[in-house]
C-alpha positions in Angstrom: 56.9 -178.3 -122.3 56.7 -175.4 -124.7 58.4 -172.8 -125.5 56.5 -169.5 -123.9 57.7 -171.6 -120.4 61.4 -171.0 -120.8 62.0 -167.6 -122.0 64.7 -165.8 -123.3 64.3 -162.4 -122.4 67.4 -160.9 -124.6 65.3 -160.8 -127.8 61.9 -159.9 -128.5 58.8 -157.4 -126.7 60.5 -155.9 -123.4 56.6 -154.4 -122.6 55.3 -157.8 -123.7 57.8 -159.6 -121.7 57.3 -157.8 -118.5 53.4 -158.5 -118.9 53.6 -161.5 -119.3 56.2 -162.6 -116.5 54.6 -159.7 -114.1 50.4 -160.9 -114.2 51.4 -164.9 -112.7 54.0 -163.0 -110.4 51.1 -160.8 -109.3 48.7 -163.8 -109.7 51.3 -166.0 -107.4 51.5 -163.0 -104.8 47.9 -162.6 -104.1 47.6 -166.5 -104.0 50.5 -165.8 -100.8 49.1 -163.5 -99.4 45.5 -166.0 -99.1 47.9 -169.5 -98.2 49.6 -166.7 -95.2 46.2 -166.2 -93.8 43.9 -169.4 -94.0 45.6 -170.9 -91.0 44.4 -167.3 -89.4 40.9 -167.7 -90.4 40.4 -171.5 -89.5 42.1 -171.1 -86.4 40.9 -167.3 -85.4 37.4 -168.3 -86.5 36.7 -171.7 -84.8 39.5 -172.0 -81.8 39.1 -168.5 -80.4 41.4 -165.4 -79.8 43.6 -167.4 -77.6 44.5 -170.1 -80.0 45.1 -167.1 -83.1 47.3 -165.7 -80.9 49.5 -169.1 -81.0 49.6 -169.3 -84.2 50.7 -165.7 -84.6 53.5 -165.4 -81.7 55.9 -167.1 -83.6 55.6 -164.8 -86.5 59.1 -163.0 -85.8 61.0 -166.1 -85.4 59.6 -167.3 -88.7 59.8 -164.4 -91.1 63.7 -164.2 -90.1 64.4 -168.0 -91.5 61.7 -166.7 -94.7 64.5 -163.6 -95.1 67.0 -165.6 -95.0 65.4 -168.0 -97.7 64.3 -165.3 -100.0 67.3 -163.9 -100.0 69.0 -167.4 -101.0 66.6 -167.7 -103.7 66.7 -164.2 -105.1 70.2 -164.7 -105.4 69.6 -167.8 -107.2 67.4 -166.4 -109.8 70.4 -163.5 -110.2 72.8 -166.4 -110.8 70.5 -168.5 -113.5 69.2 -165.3 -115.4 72.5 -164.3 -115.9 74.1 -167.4 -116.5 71.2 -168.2 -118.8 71.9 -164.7 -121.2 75.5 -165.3 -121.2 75.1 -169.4 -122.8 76.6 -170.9 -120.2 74.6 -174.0 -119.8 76.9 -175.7 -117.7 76.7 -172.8 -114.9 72.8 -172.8 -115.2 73.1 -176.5 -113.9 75.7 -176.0 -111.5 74.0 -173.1 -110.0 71.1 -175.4 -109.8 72.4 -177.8 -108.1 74.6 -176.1 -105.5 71.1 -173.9 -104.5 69.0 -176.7 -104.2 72.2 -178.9 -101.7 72.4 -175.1 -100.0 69.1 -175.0 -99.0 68.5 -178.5 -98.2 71.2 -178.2 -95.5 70.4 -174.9 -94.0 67.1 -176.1 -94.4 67.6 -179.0 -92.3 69.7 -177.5 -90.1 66.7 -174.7 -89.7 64.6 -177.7 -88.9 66.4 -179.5 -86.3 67.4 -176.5 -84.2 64.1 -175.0 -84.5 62.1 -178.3 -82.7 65.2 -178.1 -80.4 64.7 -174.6 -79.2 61.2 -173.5 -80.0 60.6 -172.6 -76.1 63.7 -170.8 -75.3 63.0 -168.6 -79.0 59.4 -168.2 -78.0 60.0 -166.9 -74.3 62.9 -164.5 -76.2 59.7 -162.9 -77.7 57.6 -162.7 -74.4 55.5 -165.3 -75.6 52.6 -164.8 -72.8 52.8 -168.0 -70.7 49.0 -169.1 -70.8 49.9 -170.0 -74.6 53.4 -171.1 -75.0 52.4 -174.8 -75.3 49.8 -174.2 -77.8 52.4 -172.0 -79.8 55.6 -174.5 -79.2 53.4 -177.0 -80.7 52.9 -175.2 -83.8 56.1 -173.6 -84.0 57.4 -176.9 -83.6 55.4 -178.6 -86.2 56.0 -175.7 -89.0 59.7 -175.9 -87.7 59.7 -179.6 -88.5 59.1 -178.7 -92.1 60.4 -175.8 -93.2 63.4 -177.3 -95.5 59.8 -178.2 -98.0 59.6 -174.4 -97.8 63.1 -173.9 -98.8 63.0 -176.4 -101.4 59.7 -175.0 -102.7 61.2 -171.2 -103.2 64.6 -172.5 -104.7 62.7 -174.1 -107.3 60.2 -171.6 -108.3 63.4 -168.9 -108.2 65.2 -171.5 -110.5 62.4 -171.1 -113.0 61.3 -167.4 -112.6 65.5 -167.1 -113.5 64.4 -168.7 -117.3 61.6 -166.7 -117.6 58.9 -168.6 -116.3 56.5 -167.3 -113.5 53.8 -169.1 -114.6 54.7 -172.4 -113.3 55.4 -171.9 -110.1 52.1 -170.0 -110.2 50.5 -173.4 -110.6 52.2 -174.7 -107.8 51.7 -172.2 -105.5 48.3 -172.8 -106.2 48.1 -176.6 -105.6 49.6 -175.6 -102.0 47.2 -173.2 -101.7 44.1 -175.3 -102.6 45.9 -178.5 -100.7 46.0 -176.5 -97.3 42.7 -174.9 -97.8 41.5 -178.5 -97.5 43.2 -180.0 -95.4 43.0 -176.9 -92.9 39.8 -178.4 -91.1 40.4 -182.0 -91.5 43.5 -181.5 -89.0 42.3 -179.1 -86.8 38.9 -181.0 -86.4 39.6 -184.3 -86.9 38.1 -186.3 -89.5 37.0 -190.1 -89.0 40.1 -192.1 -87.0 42.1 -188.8 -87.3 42.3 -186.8 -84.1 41.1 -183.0 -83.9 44.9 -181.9 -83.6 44.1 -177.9 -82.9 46.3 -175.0 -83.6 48.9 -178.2 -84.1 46.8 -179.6 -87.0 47.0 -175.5 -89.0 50.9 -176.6 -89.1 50.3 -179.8 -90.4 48.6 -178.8 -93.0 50.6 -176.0 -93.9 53.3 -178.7 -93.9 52.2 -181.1 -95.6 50.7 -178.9 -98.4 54.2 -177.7 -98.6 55.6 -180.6 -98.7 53.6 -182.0 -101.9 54.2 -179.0 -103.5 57.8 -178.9 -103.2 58.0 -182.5 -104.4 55.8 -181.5 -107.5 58.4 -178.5 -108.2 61.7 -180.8 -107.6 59.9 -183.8 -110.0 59.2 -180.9 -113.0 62.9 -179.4 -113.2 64.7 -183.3 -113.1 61.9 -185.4 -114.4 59.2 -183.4 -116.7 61.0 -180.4 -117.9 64.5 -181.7 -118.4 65.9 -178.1 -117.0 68.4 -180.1 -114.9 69.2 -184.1 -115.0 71.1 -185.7 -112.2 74.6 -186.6 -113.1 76.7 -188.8 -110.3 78.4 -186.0 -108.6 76.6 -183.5 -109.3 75.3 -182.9 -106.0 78.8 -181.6 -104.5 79.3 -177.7 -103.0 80.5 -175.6 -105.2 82.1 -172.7 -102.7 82.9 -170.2 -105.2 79.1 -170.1 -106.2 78.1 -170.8 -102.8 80.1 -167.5 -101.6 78.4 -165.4 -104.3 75.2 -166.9 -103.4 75.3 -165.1 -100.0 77.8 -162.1 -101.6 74.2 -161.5 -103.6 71.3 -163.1 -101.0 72.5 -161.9 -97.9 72.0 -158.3 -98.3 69.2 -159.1 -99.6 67.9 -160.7 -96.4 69.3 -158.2 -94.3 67.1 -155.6 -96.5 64.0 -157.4 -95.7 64.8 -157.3 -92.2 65.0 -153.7 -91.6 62.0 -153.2 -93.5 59.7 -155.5 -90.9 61.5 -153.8 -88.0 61.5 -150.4 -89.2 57.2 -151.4 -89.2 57.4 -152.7 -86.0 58.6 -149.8 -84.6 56.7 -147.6 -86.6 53.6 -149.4 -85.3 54.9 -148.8 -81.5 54.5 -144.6 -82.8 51.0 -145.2 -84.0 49.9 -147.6 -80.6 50.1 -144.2 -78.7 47.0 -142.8 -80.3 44.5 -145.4 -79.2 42.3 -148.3 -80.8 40.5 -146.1 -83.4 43.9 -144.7 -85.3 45.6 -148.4 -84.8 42.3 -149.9 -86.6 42.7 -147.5 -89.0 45.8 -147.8 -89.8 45.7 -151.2 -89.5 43.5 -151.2 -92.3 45.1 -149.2 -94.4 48.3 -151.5 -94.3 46.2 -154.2 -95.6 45.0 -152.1 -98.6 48.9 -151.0 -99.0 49.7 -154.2 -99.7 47.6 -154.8 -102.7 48.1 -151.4 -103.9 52.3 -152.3 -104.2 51.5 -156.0 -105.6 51.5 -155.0 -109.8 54.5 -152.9 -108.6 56.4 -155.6 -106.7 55.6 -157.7 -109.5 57.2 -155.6 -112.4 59.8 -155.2 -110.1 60.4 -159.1 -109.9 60.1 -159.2 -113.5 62.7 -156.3 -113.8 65.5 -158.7 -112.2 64.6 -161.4 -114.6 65.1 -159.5 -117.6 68.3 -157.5 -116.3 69.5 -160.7 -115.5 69.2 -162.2 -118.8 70.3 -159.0 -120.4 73.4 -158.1 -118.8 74.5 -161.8 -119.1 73.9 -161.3 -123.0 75.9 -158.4 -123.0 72.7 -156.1 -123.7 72.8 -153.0 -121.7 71.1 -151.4 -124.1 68.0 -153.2 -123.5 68.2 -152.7 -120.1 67.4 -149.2 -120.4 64.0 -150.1 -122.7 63.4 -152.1 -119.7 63.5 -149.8 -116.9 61.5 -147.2 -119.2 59.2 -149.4 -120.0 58.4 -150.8 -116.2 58.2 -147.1 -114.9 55.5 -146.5 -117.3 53.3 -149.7 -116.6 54.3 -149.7 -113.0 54.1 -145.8 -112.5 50.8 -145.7 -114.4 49.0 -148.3 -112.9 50.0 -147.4 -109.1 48.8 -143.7 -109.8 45.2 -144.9 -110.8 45.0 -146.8 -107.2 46.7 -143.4 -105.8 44.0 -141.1 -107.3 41.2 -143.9 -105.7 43.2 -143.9 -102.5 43.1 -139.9 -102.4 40.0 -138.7 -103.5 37.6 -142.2 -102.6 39.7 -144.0 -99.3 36.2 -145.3 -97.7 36.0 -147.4 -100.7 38.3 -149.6 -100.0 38.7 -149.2 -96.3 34.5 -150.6 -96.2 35.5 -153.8 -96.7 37.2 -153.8 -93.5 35.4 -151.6 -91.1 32.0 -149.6 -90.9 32.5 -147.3 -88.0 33.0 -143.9 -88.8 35.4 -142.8 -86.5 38.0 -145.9 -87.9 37.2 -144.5 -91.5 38.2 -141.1 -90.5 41.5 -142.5 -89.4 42.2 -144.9 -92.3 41.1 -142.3 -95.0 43.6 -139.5 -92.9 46.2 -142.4 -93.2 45.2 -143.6 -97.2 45.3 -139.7 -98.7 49.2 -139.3 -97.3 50.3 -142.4 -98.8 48.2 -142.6 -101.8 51.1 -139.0 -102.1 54.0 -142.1 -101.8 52.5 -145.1 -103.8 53.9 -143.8 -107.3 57.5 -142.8 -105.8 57.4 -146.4 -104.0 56.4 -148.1 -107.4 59.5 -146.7 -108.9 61.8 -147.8 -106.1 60.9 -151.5 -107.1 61.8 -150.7 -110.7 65.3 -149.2 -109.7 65.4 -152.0 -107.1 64.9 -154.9 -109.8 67.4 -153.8 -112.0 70.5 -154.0 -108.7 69.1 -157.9 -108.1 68.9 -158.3 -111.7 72.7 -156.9 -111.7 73.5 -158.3 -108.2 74.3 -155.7 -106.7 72.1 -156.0 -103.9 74.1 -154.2 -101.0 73.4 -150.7 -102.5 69.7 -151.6 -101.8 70.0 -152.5 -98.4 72.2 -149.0 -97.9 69.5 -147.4 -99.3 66.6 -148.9 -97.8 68.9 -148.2 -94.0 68.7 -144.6 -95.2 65.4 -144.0 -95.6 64.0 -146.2 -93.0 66.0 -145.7 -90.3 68.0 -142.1 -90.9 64.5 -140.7 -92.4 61.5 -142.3 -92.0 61.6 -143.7 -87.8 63.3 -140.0 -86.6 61.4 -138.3 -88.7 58.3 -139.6 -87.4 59.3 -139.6 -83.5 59.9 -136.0 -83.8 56.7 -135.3 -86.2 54.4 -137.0 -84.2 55.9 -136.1 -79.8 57.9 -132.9 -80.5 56.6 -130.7 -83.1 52.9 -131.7 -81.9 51.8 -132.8 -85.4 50.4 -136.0 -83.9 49.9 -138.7 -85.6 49.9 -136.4 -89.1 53.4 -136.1 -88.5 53.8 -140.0 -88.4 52.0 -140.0 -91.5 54.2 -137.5 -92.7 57.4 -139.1 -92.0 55.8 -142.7 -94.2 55.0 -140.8 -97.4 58.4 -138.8 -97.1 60.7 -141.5 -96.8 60.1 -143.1 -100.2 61.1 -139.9 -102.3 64.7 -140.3 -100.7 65.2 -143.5 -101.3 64.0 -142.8 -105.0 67.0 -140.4 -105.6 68.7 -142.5 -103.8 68.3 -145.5 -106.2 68.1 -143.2 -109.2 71.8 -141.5 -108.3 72.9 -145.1 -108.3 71.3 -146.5 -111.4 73.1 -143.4 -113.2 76.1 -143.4 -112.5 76.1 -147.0 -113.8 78.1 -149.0 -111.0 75.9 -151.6 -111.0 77.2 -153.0 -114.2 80.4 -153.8 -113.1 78.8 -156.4 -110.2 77.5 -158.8 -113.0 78.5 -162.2 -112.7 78.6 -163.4 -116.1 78.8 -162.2 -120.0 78.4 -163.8 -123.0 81.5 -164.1 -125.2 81.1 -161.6 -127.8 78.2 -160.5 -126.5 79.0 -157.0 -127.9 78.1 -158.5 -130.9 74.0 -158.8 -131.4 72.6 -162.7 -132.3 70.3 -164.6 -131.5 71.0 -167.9 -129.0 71.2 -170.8 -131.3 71.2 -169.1 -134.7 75.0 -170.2 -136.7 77.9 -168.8 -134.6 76.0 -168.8 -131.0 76.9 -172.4 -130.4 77.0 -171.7 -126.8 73.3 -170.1 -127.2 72.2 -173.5 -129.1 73.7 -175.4 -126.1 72.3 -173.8 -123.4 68.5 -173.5 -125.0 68.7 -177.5 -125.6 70.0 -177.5 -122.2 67.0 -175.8 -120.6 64.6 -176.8 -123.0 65.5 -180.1 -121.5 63.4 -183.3 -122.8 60.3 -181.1 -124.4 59.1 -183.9 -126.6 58.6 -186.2 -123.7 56.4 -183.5 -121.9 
């Protein structure tokens, strides 16, 4: 194992830092974004409309259990940045520990009463009866296995928390590659294995999962040395467990109000017909590559505030936050100006009629007037996880989804006669309140006094595991774990 895996983000280049942890988190996203949409294509492609729709009905039902995992996991990385910067070795380990046992169980749990009541969940959503049984049977499969997607998360959170993005990168993309081909083999059959359907697109995704998660759990006790079991070890600890959801469960609750907030956006926007819905279903798509470099930065953000509040550095996290506005606010207002001034550039590779263009470009030109405020929000935003202080965020996001942005753009678009402009309208209006929002709040430095954990004369500059850190030597041989035998 060398050293650039297992970073210590207190000393050193903050711009060279943030690069360097943002390009695999921005490598790792895109890789998502293809491993959430190959069972789509296989399936949509080859089975028809019918069976797509299966595998796409139980969306709702899975993206709350993936909330409530990413907030677990955020929380996680919170607790091991900070517990990292402050040299507390023995916290890093325990924090471990405690996630990994936290999401095995709720993982399990997720498991078992998902099989158990994947119809009565699936009718909640007016699942259309002609494919309920295809979509219980995939529901029920991905259900089966979810707890490898827990596991999976918690340890690629455990890592990005030391500073490394790059190797969960690499497992991502073996779950990636594994499901790619294993995709058709289930779905078609291959020699004595039956052609399973929609059914064999979970199975995959399962079992793709599944390896990956083993490869993850074998590199932080086995490979790495980050963490070696210890009889005992695997016992609750409640205090970290309650600040696990004190931090993660805003967190998930934030995430939720975004997707609903869409959803009912999206009901506005159905009113105007199947051109402006194509159009602006395109130009979602292209919205979420245009936020990936800032999401990114912003995960990269937490990391570093984590570390560096936990070292006692406040000062550096105000080089931080300087320096992600500039490579995060630069970069997003290059792909605003494209977005403004040349929107059927990117909306070509999704549709050639003109009259869908029309509407995407309308659509592109009033957000590409949000994408740089929006950037920024995800900068402000790292630095409260990075804190964890993550119920501010979740206030704020309330605000300016659901006080601004869904009134706003009911009266915009069916009282004032604006149309679907004043949808538009309400979307790139929204984010410049939440912006002062999150920039009152980073001010007036509350966030400062949610940290978790401080390094004992931190006020004091060193470096970990030069004379008088012995705590910093402690914890670096700690995580550096076995690197000769790696």
């Amino acid at each position: 194992m060398s050293d650039r895996r297992v970073r210590d983000f207190t000393e050193g280049s903050i711009p060279r830092h943030l690069v360097s942890f943002a390009v695999p988190m921005l490598l790792g996203n895109l890789l998502q974004a293809l491993y959430n949409t190959v069972d789509a294509i296989w399936v949509g492609r080859f089975l028809g409309h019918q069976a797509l729709a299966a595998v796409s009905v139980g969306f709702p039902i899975i993206f709350a259990l993936v909330a409530l995992v990413i907030g677990i996991t955020m929380a996680t990385t919170v607790l091991v940045s900070q517990y990292f910067g402050a040299r507390r070795p023995d916290r890093v380990v325990r924090t471990v520990n405690n996630s990994l046992l936290l999401l095995t169980v709720t993982g399990v749990a997720a498991s078992v009463l998902g099989v158990a009541f994947r119809r009565p969940l699936l009718r909640v959503i007016n699942c259309p009866p002609e494919i309920i049984d295809t979509a219980a049977s995939y529901l029920g499969i991905f259900m089966a296995g979810i707890v490898f997607m827990f596991l999976f998360n918690a340890a690629g959170a455990i890592l990005r928390g030391l500073g490394d993005s790059r190797t969960p990168l690499r497992f991502l993309a073996y779950a990636t590659g594994l499901n790619i081909v294993l995709d058709p083999v289930f779905i078609f059959g291959l020699g004595p294995l039956p052609a399973l359907g929609a059914a064999g697109a979970a199975l995959a995704t399962v079992l793709a999962m599944a390896v990956s998660a083993v490869i993850s759990l074998r590199y932080l006790y086995v490979t790495s040395g980050i963490v070696t079991y210890q009889p005992g070890s695997f016992r609750f600890d409640w205090e970290l467990t309650k600040l696990t959801f004190r931090i993660g469960l805003p967190a998930g609750i934030q995430m939720v109000l975004v997707s609903l907030s869409a959803v009912v956006v999206s009901s506005f926007v159905n009113r105007f017909g199947p051109v402006v819905v194509a159009g602006f279903g395109a130009g979602t798509r292209l919205d979420q590559f245009a936020f990936m470099p800032s999401m990114s930065v912003g995960v990269a953000v937490s990391s570093l505030v984590g570390q560096n509040l936990g070292a006692g550095r406040v000062q550096r996290v105000g080089e931080t936050v300087r320096w992600a506005v500039l490579i995060s606010g630069g970069i997003t207002f290059l792909v605003a100006l494209v977005a403004f001034f040349k929107p059927d550039v990117l909306l070509v590779l999704f549709t050639g009629d003109a009259s869908v263009l029309a509407e995407g470009g309308l659509y592109l030109r009033y957000m590409a007037l949000a994408y740089v405020p929006l950037a920024l929000m995800f900068v402000m935003s790292g630095v409260l996880r990075g804190a964890g202080d993550t119920v501010p965020a979740m206030v704020f996001t309330f605000i300016s989804l659901w006080v601004v942005r869904v009134p706003l753009a009911h009266h915009l678009s069916s009282l004032s006669g604006l149309g679907v402009t004043g949808i538009w309208t309400a979307v790139a209006t929204s984010p410049y309140v939440g912006l002062l929002l999150y920039y009152a709040y980073y001010r007036s430095g509350r966030w400062q006094t949610k940290v978790v954990a401080r390094r004992r004369g931190s006020e004091e500059p060193g470096r970990a595991g030069e004379r008088g850190d012995p705590e910093g030597a402690a914890c670096a041989q700690t995580v550096q774990g076995a690197r000769q035998r790696s």
